[in-house]
N, C-alpha and C positions, 0 to 999 in steps of 0.2 A: 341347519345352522351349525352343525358339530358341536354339539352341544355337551357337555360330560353327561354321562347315561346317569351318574347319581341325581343330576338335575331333572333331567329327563322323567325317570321313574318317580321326582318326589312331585312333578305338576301330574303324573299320569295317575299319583293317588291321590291327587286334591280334584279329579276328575277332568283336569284341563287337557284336552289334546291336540288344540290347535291354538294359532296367533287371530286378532284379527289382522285383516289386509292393511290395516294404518301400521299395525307394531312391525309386520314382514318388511315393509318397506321403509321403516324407518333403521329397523337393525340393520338390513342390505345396505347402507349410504357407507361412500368407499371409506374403508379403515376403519371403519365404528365399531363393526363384531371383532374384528380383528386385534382391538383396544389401541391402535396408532393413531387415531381422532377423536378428540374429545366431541364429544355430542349435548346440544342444547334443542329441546325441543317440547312442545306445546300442545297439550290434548284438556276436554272438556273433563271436568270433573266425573270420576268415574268410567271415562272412558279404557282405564286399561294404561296408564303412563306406569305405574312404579313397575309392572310388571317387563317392561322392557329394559328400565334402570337396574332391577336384580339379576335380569339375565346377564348384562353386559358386568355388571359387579364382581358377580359368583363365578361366571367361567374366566374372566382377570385374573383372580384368585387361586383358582383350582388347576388352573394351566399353567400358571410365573408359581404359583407361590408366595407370591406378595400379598400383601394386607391391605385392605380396602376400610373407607369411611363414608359411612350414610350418615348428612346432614340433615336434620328434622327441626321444625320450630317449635315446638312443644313436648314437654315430658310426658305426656299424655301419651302421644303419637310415639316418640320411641321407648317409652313403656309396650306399649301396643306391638309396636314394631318386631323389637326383641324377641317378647314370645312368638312372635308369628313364625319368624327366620330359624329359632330355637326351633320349631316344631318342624317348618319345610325341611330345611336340614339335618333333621335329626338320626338321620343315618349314613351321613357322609362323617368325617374327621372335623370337620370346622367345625371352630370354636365363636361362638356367636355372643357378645357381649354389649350389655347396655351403660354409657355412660351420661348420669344427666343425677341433678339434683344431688343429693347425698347418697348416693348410692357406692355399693363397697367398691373400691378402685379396682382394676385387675390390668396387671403390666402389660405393653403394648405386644410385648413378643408372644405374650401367651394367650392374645386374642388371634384371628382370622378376618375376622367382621365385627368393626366397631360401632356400634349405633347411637349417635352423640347429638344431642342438641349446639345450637350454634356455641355456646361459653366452652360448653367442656370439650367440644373439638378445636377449639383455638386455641386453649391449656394446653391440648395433648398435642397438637402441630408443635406448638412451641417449645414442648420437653421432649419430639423429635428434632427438629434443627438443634438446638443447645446439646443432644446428647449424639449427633449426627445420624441420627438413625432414619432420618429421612429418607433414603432410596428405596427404603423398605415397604415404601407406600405404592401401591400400581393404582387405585382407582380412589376416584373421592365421586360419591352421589348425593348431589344436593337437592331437598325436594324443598317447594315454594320457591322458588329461586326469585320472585319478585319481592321476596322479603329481603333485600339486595338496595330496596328503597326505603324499608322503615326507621323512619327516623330514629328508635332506640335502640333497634341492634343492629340494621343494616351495615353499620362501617365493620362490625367486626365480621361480619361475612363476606365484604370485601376484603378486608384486610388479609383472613383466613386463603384466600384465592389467591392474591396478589403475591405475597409469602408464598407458597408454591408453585404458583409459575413462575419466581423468580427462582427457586432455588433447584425442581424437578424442570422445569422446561416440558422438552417433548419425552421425558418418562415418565409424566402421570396422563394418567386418562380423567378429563374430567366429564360430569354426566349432569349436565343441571334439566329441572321441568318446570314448570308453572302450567296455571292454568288461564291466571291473567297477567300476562306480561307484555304489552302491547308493543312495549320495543325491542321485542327478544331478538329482529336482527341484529340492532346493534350492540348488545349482550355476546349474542354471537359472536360477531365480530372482535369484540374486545378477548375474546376467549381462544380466539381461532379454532372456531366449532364448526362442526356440521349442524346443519339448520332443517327442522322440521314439523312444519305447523300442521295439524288436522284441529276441525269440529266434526268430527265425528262422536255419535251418542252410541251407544248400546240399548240406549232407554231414551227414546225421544221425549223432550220438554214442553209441556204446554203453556203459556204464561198469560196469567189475566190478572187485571188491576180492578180493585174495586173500589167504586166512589157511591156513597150512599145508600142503593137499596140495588145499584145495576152493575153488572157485571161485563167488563171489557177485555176483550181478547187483547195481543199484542198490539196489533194494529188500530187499537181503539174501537172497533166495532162493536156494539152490542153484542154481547153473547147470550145474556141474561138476564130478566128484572125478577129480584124476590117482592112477591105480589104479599104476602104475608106480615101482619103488624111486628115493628120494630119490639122487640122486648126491653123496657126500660135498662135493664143490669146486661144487657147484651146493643148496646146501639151501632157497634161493626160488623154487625155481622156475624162475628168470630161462632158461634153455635151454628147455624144451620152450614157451614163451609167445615166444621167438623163432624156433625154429621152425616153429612155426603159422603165421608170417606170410613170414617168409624162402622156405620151401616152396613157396609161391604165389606168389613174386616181388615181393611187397611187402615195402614199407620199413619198420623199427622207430626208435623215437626210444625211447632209456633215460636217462632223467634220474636221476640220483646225489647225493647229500647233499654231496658232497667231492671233492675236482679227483682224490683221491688214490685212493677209491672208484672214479673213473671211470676212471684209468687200467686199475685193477685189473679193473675187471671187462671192461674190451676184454682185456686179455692174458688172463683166462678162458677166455672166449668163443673168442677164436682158437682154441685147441685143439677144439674141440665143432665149429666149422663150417671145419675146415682146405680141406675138397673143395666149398666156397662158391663157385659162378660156374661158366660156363664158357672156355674157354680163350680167346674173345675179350675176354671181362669182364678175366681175369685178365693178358691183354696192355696194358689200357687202366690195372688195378690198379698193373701194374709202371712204366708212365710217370708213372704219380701219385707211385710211390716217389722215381723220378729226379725229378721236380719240386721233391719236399720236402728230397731231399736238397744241393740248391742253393740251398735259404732260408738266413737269414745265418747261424743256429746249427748248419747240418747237418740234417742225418736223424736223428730221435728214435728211441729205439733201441727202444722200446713201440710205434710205428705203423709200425717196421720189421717187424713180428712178424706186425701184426695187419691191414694193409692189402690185402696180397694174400689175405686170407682176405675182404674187401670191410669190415671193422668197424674202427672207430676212434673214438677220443674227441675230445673238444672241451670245451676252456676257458679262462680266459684265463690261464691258463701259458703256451701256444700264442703263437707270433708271428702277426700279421698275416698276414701272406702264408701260412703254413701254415693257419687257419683258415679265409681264401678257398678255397685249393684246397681243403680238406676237404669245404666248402659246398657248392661247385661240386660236385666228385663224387659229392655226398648228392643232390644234384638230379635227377644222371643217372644214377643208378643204379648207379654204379661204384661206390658206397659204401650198404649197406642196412643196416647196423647202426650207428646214431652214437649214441656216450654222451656225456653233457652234462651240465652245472650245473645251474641254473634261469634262470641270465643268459640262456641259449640260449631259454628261451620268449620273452622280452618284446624281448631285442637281436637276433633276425635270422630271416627267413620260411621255416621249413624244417618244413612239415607233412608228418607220414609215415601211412601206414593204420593203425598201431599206436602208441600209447605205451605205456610202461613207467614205474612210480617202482618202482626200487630198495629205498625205502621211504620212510617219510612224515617225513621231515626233510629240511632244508633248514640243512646244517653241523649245528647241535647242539639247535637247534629246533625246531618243532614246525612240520609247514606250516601256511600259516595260507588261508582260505579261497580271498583273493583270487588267490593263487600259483598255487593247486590248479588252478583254474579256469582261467588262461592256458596254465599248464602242458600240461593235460588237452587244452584245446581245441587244440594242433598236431595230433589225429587225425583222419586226411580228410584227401583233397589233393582238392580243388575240379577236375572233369574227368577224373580217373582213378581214384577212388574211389566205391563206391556210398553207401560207410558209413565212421565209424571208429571206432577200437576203445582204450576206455584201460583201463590196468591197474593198478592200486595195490595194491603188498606187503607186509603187514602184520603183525607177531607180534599172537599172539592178547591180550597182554597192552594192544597200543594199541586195538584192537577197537575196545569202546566214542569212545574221541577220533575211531575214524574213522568212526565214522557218525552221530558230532556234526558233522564235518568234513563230511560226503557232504549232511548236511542243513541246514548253518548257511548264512543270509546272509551278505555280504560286510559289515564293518563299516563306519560312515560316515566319511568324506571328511573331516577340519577343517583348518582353518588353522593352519599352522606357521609362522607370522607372527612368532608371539611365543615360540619356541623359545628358553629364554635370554637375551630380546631382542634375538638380533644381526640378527635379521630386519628388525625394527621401526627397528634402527638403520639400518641399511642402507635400508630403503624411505624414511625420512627425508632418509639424508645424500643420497640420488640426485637426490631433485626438488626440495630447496633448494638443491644443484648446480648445474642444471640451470636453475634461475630459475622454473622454472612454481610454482611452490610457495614465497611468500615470508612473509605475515604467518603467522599463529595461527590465525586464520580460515580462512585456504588449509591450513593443517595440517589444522583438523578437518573440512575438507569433502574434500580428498584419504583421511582415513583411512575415511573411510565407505563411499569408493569399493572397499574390501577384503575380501574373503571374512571376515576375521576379524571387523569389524565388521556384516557381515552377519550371520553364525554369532550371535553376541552380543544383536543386538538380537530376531533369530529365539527365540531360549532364554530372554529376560522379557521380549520381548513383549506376552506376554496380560496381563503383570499388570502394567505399569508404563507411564508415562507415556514418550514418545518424548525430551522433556529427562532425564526419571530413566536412562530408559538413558545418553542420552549422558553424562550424570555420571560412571553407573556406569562405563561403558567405559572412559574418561579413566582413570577413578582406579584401576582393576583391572588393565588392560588394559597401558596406554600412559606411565603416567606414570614410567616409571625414564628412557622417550627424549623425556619433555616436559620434565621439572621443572629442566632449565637452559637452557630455549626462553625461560619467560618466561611471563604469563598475558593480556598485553595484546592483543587481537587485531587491533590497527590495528600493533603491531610487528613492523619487518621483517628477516628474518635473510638474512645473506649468508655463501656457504661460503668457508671458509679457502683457501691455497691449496695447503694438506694436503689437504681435504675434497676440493678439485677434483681433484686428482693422484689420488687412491683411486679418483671415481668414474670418471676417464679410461685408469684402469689396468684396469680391471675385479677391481681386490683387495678383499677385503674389509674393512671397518674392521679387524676382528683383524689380519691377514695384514698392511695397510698398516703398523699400527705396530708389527712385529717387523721388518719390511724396512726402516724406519724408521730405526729404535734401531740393526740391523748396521751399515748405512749409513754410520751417524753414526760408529759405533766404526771401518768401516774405513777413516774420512778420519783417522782416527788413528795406521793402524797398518792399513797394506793392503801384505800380500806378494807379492810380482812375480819371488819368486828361481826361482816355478812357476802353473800356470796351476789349482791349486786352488782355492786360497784366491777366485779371482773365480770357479771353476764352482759352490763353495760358494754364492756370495750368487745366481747363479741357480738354486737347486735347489729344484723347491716344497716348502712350508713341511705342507704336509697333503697327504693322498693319496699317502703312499708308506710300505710295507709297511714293519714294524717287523723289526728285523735279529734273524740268529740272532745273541744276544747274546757268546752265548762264541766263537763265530768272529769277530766283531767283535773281542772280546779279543786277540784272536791276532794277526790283521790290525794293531792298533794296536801291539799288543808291538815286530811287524816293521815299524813304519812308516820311512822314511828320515828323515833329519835334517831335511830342510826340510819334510816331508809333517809333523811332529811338532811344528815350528815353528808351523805353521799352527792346527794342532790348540790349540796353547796360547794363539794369538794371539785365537782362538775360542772360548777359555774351557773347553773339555772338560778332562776327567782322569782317569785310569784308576780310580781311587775309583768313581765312578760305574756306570759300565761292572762292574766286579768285582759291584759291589750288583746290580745288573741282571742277570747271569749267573744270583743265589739268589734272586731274586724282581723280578717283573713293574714295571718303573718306573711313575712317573706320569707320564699322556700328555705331555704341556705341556714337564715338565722334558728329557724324551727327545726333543723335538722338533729340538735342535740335533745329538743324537747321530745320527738317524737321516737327516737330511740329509748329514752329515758320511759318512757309509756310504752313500748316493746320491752322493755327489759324486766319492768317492773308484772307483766304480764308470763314471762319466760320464768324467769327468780320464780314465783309462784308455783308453774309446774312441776320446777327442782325439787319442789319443796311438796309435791304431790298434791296438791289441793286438785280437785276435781277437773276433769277438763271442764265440764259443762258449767260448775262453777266459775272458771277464771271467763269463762265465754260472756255471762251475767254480769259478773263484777268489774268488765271494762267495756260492758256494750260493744262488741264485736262479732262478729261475722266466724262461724266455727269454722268455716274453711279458710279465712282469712287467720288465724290462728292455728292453724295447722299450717300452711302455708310458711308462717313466720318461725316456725321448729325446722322448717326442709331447710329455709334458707337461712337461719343462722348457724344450724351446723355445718354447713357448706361455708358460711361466713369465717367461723373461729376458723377450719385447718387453712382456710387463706390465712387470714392475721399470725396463727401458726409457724407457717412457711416464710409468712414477711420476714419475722422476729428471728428463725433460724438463719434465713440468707444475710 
């Protein structure tokens, strides 16, 4: 493949020295090694995909001299990622950099390889256009590329695309994968890619459902009846299907509907496998305990229980640092039983010989194909596995859904462009921003550039002329974010210097004009007799859990005189709150209440009180509380950056 020999030598010291037959033949597709064709392509979990997206990345890179971007959906994964590339690379020149969550910024030119979650590679796309520095970009690799359909971030990853093939054309290389994306032709096609599907395993799948006491292969067949009495505290099953693999010395992964599930069913379990390991295992158990007992909230008093028995849960209650070590120990074997969410399939690499579903929800719904399939496929660990084994627990009443579920497709991909149109707004306000993007003409030749308008003209197509579509789209589509543009297409628009501050903050149109509007009221009436009232205006305005409402009650009854001050200066009122206690407010209205209860938990930490304390004192989730320090300091330097632009 002509590969630069520093690549070369750094897979021959990670022991790798061949492709499989799917990656040779996928690299070979005309122009793809070459980086003239962008490549969009499809392999089974673990089968070996990122491994073809670095190759094509790094010799990009290492050939042009241009800077390249891995898209990842979670900071988990490009936490993970980063160090990985840091270490492949660590004897070449490149400079390998992670950017996601709070993490210290490092300028575009003095990175090589960027490794960014969807938000902060849209920030950083967008402070190349505005700073023209975009040609400087040769390769963008987007992994989950069917995250292209979710409903809360999917349009900024379209938009993210749309913005450089509008403004690089045929000088970037784009590289997207999935594992389930069922309509990745027409992905394809909207991308002008090369196209390449394989199911190929490395570790072949076995899959059985189990309903009651009997065990069915894929195709429903009897596999197995457990002839042995049901154990009251065990009626799924879930013991003798961890046993079977635990006994062997393989690893179980149990995914659970509910964080509260998960708990539950580690502290189960520990009783059933108490004599799990042997005494060096359970030496290396008890340092895991001292480890977690030094995380900022203590030793959780559920994986104090169930740790030295080697099983523990995982989700994101969990702090940071206790979820590493959890990892970690799941890797080495210190840990062979981990319960989990569904977050744990798709945010971090921890495949075991065995899965479990607990049962076929996912919280209060129903799994849905795509889930199934990421889920399923963590079974196999590539090199220590011959095979893997997944299990899904069923009452007999879901039956029939699960083997709609064991047979159905994945549902298609579309664009969430125009969710509400904030999408639509948003991908407007960024490239008339930005300047690339200025008459009406440049509007409708940018919007075409968009999966949604691709989606669109694909769907009448066959029966309509290429202007009747564009009408159509206009007028169906797009027109609530055209119809105060203007219709003239030699007219040219230029953004506010609101418009500019939004898109240099990375806020969104919503979110600017509620930071906005506080702003405005605290130059009226901004309290300084404490340091709330300003941790208030940096508290994000979305993404943070809705409070227990009557301990919120409680908490506001006993607030101090100047904490109460605040509260009034803020506009809340115990009216509201009372209502909220007997029924579920509406989102929007609760939005000030719910920050206020962020804030009032954040102020707290300024002020050094315990973490484990403030965790107690608002009945909250320590990871979800850790969680709310990433993201409001990532919050304030946007609000920051609004205020300076």
């Amino acid at each position: 493949f002509n590969l630069p020999f520093e690549l070369t030598n750094a897979y021959l010291d990670k022991g790798i020295n061949k492709l499989y037959q799917w990656q040779s033949e996928c690299l070979r597709m005309e122009g793809v090694l070459e980086g003239k064709r962008n490549l969009i392509f499809s392999a089974p979990t673990s089968a070996g995909k990122t491994m073809v997206s670095e190759i094509l990345m790094i010799k990009k890179v290492m050939e042009t001299g241009k800077k390249a971007l891995m898209i990842l959906p979670y900071i988990s994964i490009v936490n993970e990622k980063t160090q990985y590339y840091q270490n492949l690379l660590s004897s070449t020149h490149l400079s390998i950099v992670g950017y996601f969550g709070n993490s210290k910024p490092v300028p575009f030119e003095k990175m090589d390889i960027g490794i960014c979650t969807i938000e902060k590679a849209n920030s950083l796309v967008n402070r190349l256009i505005e700073e023209k520095n975009y040609s400087e970009l040769g390769a963008i690799v987007v992994d989950e590329l069917h995250m292209i359909g979710d409903e809360h971030r999917g349009y900024l990853l379209e938009l993210l695309l749309t913005k450089l093939r509008y403004v690089l054309k045929e000088d970037l290389q784009i590289i997207g994968m999935s594992a389930t994306l069922p309509n990745i032709d027409e992905i394809a096609r909207w991308l002008n890619a090369a196209l390449y599907i394989t199911d190929f395993r490395p570790v072949p799948l076995e899959e059985f459902i189990v309903v009651d006491n009997i065990v069915y292969d894929s195709k429903f067949n009897v596999k197995e009846r457990f002839t042995f009495k049901r154990h009251p505290s065990d009626p799924n099953f879930i013991v003798p299907l961890v046993h079977g693999a635990v006994s062997q010395n393989n690893s179980v992964l149990i995914f659970c509907s509910t964080k509260f599930n998960c708990e539950q069913c580690a502290r189960k379990l520990s009783h059933f496998f108490s004599n799990n390991g042997d005494a060096k295992v359970k030496e290396k158990r008890e340092e895991l305990i001292n480890q977690l007992s030094r995380c900022p909230a203590g030793l959780d008093s559920i994986l104090e229980i169930t740790v030295i028995c080697g099983i523990a849960y995982h989700h994101s209650g969990l702090t940071m640092e206790e979820r590493e070590l959890l990892e970690e120990a799941f890797r080495n074997g210190i840990i062979n039983v981990l319960i989990a969410t569904s977050t744990l399939a798709s945010g971090v690499n921890l495949p075991a010989r065995r899965v479990i579903f607990e049962q076929p929800f996912i919280g209060i719904e129903f799994i849905n194909s795509l889930s199934y399939t990421q889920m399923k496929g963590r079974a196999g660990r590539k090199g220590k596995d011959t095979y893997g084994e997944s299990f899904l627990i069923c009452a007999q009443k879901y039956l029939n859904k699960v083997k709609e579920l064991i047979n159905k497709t994945h549902d298609p991909v579309n664009s969430c462009l125009t969710c509400d149109q904030k999408g639509m707004k948003r991908a407007l306000l960024e490239v008339i921003s930005s300047g690339i993007v200025k008459s009406m003409k440049d509007v409708k030749d940018y919007i075409k550039c968009t999966l949604l308008y691709y989606q669109e003209y694909e769907r009448v197509g066959s029966s309509h002329s290429k202007n009747t579509i564009n009408e159509e789209f206009q007028k169906k589509r797009i027109h609530k974010s055209l119809t105060n543009l203007g219709e003239d297409d030699t007219k040219e628009f230029i953004s506010t210097s609101f418009g500019r501050a939004t898109v240099g903050s990375s806020l969104s149109p919503e979110e600017s004009i509620i930071v906005y509007k506080e702003l405005k009221k605290a130059m009226l009436k901004f309290v300084l007799l404490d340091e709330l009232h300003m941790v208030y205006h940096v508290t994000p305005i979305y993404s943070i859990p809705e409070p227990n409402w009557n301990h919120l009650l409680k908490l506001y009854n006993n607030l101090s005189p100047i904490h109460r001050h605040i509260a009034n200066t803020i506009n809340l009122n115990e009216g509201f709150i009372i209502q909220a206690v007997h029924r579920r407010p509406d989102l929007k209205a609760s939005i000030p209440y719910r920050r206020f209860y962020s804030a009032l938990m954040l102020n707290d930490l300024i002020h050094e009180v315990d973490f484990g304390q403030v965790v107690e004192k608002y009945q909250v989730n320590r990871g979800h509380l850790q969680t709310l320090q990433v993201l409001s300091s990532t919050f304030a330097g946007m609000v920051t950056i609004f205020c300076q632009r």
